[in-house]
VEXBAMAR-862397 format. One record per residue (C-alpha): residue number from 1; residue in one letter; chain; x, y, z. Coordinates in steps of 0.05 Angstrom, whole numbers, plus 5000, padded with zeros to 4 digits. Layout:
<rs>
R/NUM/A/A/X/Y/Z
...
</rs>
This chain:
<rs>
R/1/X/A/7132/8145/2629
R/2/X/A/7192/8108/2645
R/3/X/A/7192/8057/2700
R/4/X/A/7248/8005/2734
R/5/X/A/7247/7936/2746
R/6/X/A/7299/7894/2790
R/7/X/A/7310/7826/2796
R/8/X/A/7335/7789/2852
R/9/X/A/7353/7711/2855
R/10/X/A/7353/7685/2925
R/11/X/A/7358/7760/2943
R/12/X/A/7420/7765/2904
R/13/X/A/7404/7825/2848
R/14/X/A/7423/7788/2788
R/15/X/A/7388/7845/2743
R/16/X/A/7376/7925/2736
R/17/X/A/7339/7956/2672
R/18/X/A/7291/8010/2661
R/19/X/A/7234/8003/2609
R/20/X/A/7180/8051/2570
R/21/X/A/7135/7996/2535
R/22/X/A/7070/7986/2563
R/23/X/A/7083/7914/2581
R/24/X/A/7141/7877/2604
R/25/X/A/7139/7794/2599
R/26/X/A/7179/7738/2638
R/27/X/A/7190/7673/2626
R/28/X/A/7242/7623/2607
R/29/X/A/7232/7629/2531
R/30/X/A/7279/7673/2490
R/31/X/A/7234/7714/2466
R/32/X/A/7217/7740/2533
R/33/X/A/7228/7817/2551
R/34/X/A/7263/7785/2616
R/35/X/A/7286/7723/2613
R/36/X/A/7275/7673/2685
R/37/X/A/7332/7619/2673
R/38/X/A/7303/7561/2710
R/39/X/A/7276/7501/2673
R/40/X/A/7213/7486/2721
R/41/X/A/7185/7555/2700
R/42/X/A/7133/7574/2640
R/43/X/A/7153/7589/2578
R/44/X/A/7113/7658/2586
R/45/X/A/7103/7663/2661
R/46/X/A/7089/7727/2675
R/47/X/A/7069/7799/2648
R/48/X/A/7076/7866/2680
R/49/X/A/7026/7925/2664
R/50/X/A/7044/8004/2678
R/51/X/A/6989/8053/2671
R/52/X/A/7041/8117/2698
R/53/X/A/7016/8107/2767
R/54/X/A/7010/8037/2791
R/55/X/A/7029/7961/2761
R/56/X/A/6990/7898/2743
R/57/X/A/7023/7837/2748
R/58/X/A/6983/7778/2723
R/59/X/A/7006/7702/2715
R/60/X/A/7008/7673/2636
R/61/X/A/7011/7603/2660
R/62/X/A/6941/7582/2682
R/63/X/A/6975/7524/2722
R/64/X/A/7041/7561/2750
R/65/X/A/7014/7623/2796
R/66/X/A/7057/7683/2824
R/67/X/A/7068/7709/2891
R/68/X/A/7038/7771/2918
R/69/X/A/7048/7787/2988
R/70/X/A/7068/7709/3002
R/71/X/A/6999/7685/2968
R/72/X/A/6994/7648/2904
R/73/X/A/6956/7692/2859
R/74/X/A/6939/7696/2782
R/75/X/A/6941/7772/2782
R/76/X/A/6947/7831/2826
R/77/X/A/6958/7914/2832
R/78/X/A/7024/7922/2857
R/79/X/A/7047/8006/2876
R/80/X/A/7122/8029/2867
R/81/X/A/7175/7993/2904
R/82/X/A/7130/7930/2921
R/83/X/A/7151/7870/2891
R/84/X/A/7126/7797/2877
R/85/X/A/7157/7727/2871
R/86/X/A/7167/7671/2824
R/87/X/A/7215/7624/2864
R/88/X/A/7267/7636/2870
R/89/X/A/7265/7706/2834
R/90/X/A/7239/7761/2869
R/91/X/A/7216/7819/2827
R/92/X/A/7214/7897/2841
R/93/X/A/7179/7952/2807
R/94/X/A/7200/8029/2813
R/95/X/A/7167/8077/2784
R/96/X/A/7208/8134/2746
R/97/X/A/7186/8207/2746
R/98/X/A/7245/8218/2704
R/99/X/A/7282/8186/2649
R/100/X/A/7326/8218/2588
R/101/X/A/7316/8181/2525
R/102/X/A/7363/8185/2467
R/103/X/A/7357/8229/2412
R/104/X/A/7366/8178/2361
R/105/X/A/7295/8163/2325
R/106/X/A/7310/8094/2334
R/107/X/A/7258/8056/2389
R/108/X/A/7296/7998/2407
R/109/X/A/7309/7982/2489
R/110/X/A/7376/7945/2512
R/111/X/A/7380/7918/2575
R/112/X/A/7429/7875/2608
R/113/X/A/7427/7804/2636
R/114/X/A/7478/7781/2682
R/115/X/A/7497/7708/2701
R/116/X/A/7532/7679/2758
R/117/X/A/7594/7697/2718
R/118/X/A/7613/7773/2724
R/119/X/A/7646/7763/2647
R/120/X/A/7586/7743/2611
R/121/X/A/7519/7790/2597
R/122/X/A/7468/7785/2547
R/123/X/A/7437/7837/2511
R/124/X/A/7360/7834/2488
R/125/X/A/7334/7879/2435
R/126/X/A/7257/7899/2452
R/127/X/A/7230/7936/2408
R/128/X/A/7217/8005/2459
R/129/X/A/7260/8065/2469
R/130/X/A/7332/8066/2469
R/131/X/A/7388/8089/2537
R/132/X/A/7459/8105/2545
R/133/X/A/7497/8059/2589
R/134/X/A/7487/8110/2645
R/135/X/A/7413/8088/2650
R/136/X/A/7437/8013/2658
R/137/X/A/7456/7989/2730
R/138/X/A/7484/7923/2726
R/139/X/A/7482/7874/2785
R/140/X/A/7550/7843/2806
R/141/X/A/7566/7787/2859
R/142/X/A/7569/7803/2932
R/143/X/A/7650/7802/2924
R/144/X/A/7647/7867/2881
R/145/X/A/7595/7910/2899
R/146/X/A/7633/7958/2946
R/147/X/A/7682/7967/2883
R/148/X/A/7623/7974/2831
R/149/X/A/7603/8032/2885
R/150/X/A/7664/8063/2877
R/151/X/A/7667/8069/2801
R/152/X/A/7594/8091/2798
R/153/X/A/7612/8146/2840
R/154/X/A/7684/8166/2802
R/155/X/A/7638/8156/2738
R/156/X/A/7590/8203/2768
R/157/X/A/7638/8250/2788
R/158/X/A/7673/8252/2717
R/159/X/A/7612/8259/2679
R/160/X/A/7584/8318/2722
R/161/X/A/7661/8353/2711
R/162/X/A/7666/8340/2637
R/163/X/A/7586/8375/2631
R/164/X/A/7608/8434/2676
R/165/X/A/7665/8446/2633
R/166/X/A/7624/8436/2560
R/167/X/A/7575/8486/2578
R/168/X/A/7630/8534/2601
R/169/X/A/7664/8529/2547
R/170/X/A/7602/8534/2505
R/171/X/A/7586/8603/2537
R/172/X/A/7659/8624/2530
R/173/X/A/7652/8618/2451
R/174/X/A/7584/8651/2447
R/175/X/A/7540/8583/2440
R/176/X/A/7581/8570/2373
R/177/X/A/7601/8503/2367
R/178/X/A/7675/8492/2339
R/179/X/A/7679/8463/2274
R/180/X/A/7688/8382/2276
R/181/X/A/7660/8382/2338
R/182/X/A/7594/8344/2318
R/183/X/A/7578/8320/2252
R/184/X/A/7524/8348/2220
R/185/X/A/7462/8298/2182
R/186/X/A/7443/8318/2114
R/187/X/A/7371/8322/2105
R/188/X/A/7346/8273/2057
R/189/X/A/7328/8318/2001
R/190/X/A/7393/8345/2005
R/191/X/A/7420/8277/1995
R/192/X/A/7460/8256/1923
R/193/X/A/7421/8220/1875
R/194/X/A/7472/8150/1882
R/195/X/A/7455/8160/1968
R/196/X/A/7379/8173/1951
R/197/X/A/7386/8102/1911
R/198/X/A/7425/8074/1961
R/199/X/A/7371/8091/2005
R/200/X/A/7310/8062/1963
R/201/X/A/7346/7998/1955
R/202/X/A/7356/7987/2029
R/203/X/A/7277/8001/2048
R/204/X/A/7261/7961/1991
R/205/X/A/7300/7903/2020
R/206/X/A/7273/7919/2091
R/207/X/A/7203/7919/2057
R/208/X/A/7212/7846/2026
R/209/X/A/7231/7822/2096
R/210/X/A/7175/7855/2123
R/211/X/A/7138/7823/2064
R/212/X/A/7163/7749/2074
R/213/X/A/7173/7750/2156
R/214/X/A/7107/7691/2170
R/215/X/A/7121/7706/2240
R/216/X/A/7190/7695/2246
R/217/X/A/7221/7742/2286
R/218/X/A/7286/7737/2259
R/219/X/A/7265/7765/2187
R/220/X/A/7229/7833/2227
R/221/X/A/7292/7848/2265
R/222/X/A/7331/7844/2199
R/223/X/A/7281/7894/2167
R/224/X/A/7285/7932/2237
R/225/X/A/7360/7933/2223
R/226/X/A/7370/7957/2159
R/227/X/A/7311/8009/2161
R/228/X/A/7357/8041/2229
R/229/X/A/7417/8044/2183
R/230/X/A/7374/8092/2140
R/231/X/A/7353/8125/2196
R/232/X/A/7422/8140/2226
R/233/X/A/7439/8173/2140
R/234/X/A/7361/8210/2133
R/235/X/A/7335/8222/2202
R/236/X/A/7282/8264/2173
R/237/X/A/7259/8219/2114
R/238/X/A/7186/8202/2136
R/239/X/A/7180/8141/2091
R/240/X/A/7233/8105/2138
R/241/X/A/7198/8129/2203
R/242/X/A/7132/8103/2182
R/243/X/A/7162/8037/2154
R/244/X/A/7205/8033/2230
R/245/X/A/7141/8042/2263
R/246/X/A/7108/7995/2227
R/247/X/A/7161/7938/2235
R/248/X/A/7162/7952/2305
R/249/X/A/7086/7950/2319
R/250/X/A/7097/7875/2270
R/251/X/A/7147/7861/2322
R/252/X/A/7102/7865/2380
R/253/X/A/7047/7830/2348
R/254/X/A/7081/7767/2327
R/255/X/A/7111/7768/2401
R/256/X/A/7040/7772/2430
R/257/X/A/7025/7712/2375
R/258/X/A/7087/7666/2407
R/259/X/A/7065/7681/2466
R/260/X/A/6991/7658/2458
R/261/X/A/7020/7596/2423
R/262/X/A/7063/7573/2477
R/263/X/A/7004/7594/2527
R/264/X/A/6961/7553/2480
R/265/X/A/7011/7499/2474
R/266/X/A/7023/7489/2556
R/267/X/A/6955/7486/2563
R/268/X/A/6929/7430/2499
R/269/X/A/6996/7391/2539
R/270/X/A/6967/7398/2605
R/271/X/A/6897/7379/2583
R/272/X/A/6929/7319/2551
R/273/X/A/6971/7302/2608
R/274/X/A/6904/7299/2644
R/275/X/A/6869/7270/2596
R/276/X/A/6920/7211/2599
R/277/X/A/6920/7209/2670
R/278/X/A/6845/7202/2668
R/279/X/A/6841/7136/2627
R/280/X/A/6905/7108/2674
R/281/X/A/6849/7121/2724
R/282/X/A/6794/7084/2694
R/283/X/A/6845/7029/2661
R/284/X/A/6867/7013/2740
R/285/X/A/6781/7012/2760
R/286/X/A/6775/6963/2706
R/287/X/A/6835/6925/2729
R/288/X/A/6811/6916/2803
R/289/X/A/6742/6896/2770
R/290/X/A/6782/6838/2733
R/291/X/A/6765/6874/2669
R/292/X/A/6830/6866/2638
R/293/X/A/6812/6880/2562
R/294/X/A/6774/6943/2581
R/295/X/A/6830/6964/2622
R/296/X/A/6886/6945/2570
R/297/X/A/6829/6995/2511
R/298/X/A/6833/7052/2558
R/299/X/A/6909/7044/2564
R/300/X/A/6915/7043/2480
R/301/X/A/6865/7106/2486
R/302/X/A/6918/7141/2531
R/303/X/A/6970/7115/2496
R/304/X/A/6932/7152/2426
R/305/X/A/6923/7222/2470
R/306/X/A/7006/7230/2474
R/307/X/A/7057/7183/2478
R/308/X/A/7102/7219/2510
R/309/X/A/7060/7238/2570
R/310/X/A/7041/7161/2572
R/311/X/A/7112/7135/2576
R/312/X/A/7127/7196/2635
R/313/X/A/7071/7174/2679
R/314/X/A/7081/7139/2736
R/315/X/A/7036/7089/2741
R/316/X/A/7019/7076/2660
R/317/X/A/7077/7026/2640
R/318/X/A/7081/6987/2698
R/319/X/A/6993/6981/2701
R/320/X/A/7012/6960/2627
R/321/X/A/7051/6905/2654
R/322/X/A/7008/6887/2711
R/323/X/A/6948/6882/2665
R/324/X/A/6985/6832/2610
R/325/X/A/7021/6786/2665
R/326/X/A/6953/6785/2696
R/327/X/A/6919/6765/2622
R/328/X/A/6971/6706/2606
R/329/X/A/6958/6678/2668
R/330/X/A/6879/6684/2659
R/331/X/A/6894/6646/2591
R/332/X/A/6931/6591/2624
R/333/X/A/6876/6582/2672
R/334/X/A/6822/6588/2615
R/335/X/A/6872/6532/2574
R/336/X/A/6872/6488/2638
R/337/X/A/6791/6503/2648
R/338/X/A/6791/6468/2576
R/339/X/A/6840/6415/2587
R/340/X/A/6801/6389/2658
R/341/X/A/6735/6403/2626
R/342/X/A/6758/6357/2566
R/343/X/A/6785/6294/2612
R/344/X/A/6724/6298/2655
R/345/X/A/6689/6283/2589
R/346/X/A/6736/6231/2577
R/347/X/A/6730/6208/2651
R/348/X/A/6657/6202/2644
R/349/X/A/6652/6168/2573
R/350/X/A/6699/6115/2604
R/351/X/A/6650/6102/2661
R/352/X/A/6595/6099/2621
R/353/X/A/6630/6051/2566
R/354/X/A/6652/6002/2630
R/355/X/A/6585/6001/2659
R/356/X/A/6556/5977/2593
R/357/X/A/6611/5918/2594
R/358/X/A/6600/5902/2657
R/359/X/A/6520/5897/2637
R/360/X/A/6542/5847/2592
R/361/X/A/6578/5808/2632
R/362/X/A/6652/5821/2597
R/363/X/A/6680/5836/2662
R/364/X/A/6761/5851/2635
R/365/X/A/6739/5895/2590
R/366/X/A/6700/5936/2630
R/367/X/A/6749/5934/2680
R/368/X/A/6799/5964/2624
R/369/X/A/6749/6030/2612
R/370/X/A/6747/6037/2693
R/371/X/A/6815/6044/2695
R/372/X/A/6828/6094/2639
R/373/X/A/6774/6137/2682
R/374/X/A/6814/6126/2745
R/375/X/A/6872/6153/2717
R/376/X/A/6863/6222/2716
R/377/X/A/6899/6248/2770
R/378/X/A/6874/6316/2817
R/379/X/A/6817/6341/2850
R/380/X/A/6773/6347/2789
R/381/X/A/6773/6283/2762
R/382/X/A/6766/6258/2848
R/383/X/A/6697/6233/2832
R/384/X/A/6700/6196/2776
R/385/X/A/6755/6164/2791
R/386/X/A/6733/6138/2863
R/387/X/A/6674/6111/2818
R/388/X/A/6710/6078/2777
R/389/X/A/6755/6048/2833
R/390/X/A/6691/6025/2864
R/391/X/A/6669/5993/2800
R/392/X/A/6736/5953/2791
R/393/X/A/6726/5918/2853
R/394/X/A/6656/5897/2837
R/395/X/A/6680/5867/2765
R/396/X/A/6743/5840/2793
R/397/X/A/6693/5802/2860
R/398/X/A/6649/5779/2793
R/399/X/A/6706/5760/2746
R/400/X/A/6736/5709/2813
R/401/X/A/6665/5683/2828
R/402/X/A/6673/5661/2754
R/403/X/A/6730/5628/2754
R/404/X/A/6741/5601/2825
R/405/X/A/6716/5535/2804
R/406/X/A/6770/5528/2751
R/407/X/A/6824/5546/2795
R/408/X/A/6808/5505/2842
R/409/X/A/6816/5444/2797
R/410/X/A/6877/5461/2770
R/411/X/A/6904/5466/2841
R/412/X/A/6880/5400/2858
R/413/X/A/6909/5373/2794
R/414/X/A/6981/5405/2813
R/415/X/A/6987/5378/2878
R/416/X/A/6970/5312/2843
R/417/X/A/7040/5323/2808
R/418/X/A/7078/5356/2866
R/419/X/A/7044/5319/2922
R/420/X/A/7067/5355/2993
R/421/X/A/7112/5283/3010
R/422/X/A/7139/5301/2947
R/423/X/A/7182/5256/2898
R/424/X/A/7250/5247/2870
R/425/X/A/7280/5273/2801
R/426/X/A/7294/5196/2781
R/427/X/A/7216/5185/2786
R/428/X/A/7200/5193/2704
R/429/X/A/7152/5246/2706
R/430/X/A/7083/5254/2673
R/431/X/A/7101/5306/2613
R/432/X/A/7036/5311/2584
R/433/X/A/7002/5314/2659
R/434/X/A/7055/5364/2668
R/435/X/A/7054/5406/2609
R/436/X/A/6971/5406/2598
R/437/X/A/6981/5429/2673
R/438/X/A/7025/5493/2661
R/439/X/A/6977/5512/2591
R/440/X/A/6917/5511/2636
R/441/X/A/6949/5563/2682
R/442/X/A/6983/5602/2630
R/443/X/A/6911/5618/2602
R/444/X/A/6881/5632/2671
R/445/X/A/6937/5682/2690
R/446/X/A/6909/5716/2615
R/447/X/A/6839/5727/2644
R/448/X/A/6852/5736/2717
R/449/X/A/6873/5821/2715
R/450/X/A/6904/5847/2781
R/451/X/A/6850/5892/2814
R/452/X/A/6832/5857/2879
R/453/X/A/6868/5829/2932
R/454/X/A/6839/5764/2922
R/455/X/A/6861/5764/2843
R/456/X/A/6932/5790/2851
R/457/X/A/6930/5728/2916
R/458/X/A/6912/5692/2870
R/459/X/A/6951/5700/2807
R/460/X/A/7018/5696/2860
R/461/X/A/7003/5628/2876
R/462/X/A/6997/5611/2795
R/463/X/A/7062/5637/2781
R/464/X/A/7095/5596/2829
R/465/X/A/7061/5538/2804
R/466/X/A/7079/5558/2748
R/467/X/A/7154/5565/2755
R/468/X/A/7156/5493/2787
R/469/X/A/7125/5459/2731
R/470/X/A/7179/5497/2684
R/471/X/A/7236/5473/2731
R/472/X/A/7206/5400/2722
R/473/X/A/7199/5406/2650
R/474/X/A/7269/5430/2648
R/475/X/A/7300/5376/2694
R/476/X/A/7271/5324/2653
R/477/X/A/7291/5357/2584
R/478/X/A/7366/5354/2616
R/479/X/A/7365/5290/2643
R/480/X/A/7332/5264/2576
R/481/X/A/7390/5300/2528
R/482/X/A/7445/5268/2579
R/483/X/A/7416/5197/2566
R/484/X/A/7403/5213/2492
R/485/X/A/7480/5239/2482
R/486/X/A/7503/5166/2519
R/487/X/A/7452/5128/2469
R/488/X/A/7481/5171/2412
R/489/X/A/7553/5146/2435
R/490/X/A/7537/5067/2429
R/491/X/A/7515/5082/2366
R/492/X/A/7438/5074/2382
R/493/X/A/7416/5140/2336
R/494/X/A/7345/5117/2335
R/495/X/A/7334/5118/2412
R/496/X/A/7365/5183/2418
R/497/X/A/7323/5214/2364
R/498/X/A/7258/5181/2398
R/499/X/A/7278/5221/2453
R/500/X/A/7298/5278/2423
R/501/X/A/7237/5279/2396
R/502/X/A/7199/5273/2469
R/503/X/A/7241/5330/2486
R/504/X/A/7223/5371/2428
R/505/X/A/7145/5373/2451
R/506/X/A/7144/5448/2427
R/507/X/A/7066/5454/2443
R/508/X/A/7063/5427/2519
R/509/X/A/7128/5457/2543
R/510/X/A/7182/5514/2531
R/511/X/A/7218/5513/2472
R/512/X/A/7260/5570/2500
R/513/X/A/7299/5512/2549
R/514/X/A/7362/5501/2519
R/515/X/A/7356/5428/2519
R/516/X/A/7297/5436/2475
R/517/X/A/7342/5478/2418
R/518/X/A/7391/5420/2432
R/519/X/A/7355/5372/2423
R/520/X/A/7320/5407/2359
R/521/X/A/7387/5427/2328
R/522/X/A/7411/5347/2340
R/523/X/A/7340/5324/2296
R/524/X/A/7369/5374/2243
R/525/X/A/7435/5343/2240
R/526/X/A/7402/5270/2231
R/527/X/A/7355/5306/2190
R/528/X/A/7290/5276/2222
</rs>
């Protein structure tokens, strides 16, 4: 029983063709029956079932439903002239009570598919029983339909005419037909021996397609092919019939095999898709936990399932991201962790080794171990270095106490050489008072370290006594070199080398004064 189906595309028919097969499929694959040209559909979307009364329609796509009646549905019972819809097509059954088929023994379908463009159609071979081009109605744009129903009628008009007039003719001549008006096919047997090779070689080369196909469809159709060209020669050789039928019924079941592959294959891609999607899931659970290698594990595990589905999901690469930034920075904190927990080790070994100098009473050294713990800087090192602060103080009190008696003396003993009246330059001064003086201090200044307010007091006050006793050395070196170039002049060399020599003292006073290396550079010349 023949039936029609029509397709519309946002109501526009776009498509017209009558079929006999059991079962028509739709999809956007090639190898469809009808083919749906938009890329967000199945593969194999769709099937349509006529039993001679009524149609199933059921989905292929276990993920991509079909419309019946406005409802998404996987299948449904549909009567003639009802349609359903996979946006935006809109597909209509009809059945046909009716329908001349060809006389030709050939069973292959054509149907027509027409695009936006009025110029272009597609023709698909399926396997089912052939129709003229009157049985094809093919849908044009809105711009030429009232023409198209113009020429369908003239057609209609000129076919009906043309019959009227055959079969009058016909009757005219006493059912005879004339001579050359049809061509009549010479039965097989009655073929020549070369035709009857010609024949053999042809189904033999059909047969080794047949043979050698592995489910490609191209190698059945070019079996399909060659046995028809037989059949249009030897209608009634039986061999080619059965070998036809049998390429067709081939035909069908390598279709129903592509079409359970793609099926299969949509649906192993959706469960991967969701299988990736599932350890995205769990990778961002671990991530909020702060789990970052068992989040980064179920990333490489979704990254394993498909690669491609991993690099297409939304959240995947930049989670990826996320997760590593958010492991450096855990490994800089974990490097500093191991940095502060290393000084406060330090820190604390310093304490320790300045509290066991400060037991024994060596007061700068211990003061030297406080300050390597106080100078860790930041919050973690806070305690140990207020400690060792605190210790400081305490040795630096202790280390005054100690020498407050000595530095009192050797003030007393500098304001006996700079008394507060004070004195003039021409006074000879007292250069081994003066010079034992400025050694004292110079080795005080050694042991007193800065870390009170009372040391650093006192090591100010040093320095400036300091600094007068090397003016007073240097004043007299001066004044002694002047008086020793004027004894050099009268010719007294002795007197000026005596005081050269006084000058010279390089162990009570600065030999850095230029009127020391003078004076040592004038001993050279007299070679004493």
């Amino acid at each position: 029983m023949a039936y029609k189906i029509k397709l519309y595309k946002n109501e526009e028919l776009i498509f017209e063709g009558s079929f006999t097969a059991p079962s028509v499929s739709l999809g956007k694959s090639s190898d469809n029956d009808i083919i749906l040209d938009e890329p967000h559909l199945s593969r194999h979307h769709a099937r349509i079932e006529f039993d001679g009364t009524s149609f199933k329609v059921e989905s292929l796509s276990s993920f991509k439903k079909i419309l019946i009646n406005g409802e998404k549905s996987a299948e449904g019972m549909l009567n003639s002239g009802q349609s359903f819809s996979i946006p935006p097509f809109r597909v209509e059954v009809h059945a046909q009570s009716e329908f001349p088929i060809a006389a030709a023994p050939a069973t292959i379908e054509e149907f027509t598919h027409v695009s936006d463009q009025p110029d272009k159609t597609a023709v698909k071979d399926l396997g089912i029983a052939a129709f003229g081009q009157e049985d094809l109605i093919v849908a044009k744009p809105h711009a030429q339909k009232k023409k198209k129903r113009i020429l369908i009628l003239a057609g209609t008009v000129l076919v009906l005419t043309f019959i009227i007039i055959y079969f009058q003719k016909e009757s005219s001549d006493g059912g005879k037909k004339p001579a050359g008006v049809e061509e009549q096919k010479t039965p097989f047997e009655e073929l020549s021996a070369d035709e009857k090779l010609k024949i053999q070689n042809i189904l033999e080369n059909a047969l080794e397609h047949l043979n050698n196909h592995h489910n490609d469809l191209s190698e059945l159709l070019s079996a399909r092919e060659l046995i028809q060209s037989v059949l249009q020669k030897a209608p009634d050789y039986q061999v080619a019939r059965d070998l036809f039928d049998q390429v067709n019924q081939t035909i069908q079941e390598v279709k129903s095999k592509m079409r359970e592959k793609d099926y299969q294959l949509e649906l192993a891609q959706r469960k991967a898709y969701d299988l990736v999607g599932f350890h995205v899931n769990t990778a961002t659970e671990f991530y909020r936990a702060q789990k970052f290698h068992e989040a980064l594990d179920e990333l490489d595990k979704a990254k394993a399932v498909d690669p491609d589905h991993y690099k297409r999901h939304p959240q995947a690469i930049a989670l990826e991201n996320i997760i590593q930034h958010a492991l450096t920075e855990k490994k800089q904190e974990k490097k500093q962790q191991d940095v502060t927990a290393k000084n406060s080790a330090l820190a604390k070994s310093y304490l320790n080794q300045g509290n066991a100098l400060y037991a024994a009473q060596n007061y700068s050294r211990a003061i030297e171990m406080w300050q390597k713990a106080a100078s860790f800087q930041g919050k973690a090192y806070e305690k140990y270095r207020l400690s060792a602060l605190s210790s400081i103080k305490k040795a630096g009190d202790e280390i005054y106490r100690q020498y407050a008696a000595h530095i009192s003396q050797l003030h007393d003993e500098f304001q006996t050489l700079f008394p507060k009246e004070g004195r003039g330059l021409a006074e000879v001064p007292n250069i081994d008072a003066i010079s034992l003086n400025k050694n004292q201090y110079k080795e005080l200044l050694q042991k007193l370290p800065p870390v009170t307010a009372q040391l650093i007091a006192e090591r100010g006050a040093i320095q400036r006594n300091l600094a007068a006793l090397d003016n007073e050395l240097h004043v007299f070196a001066r004044r002694m070199y002047y008086e020793s170039l004027l004894s050099e002049s009268e010719g007294d060399v002795e007197e000026a080398v005596k005081m050269w020599k006084d000058i010279a003292r390089t162990n009570k006073f600065n030999q850095d004064d230029e009127f020391v290396q003078k004076s040592l550079g004038k001993l050279r010349k007299y070679g004493r």
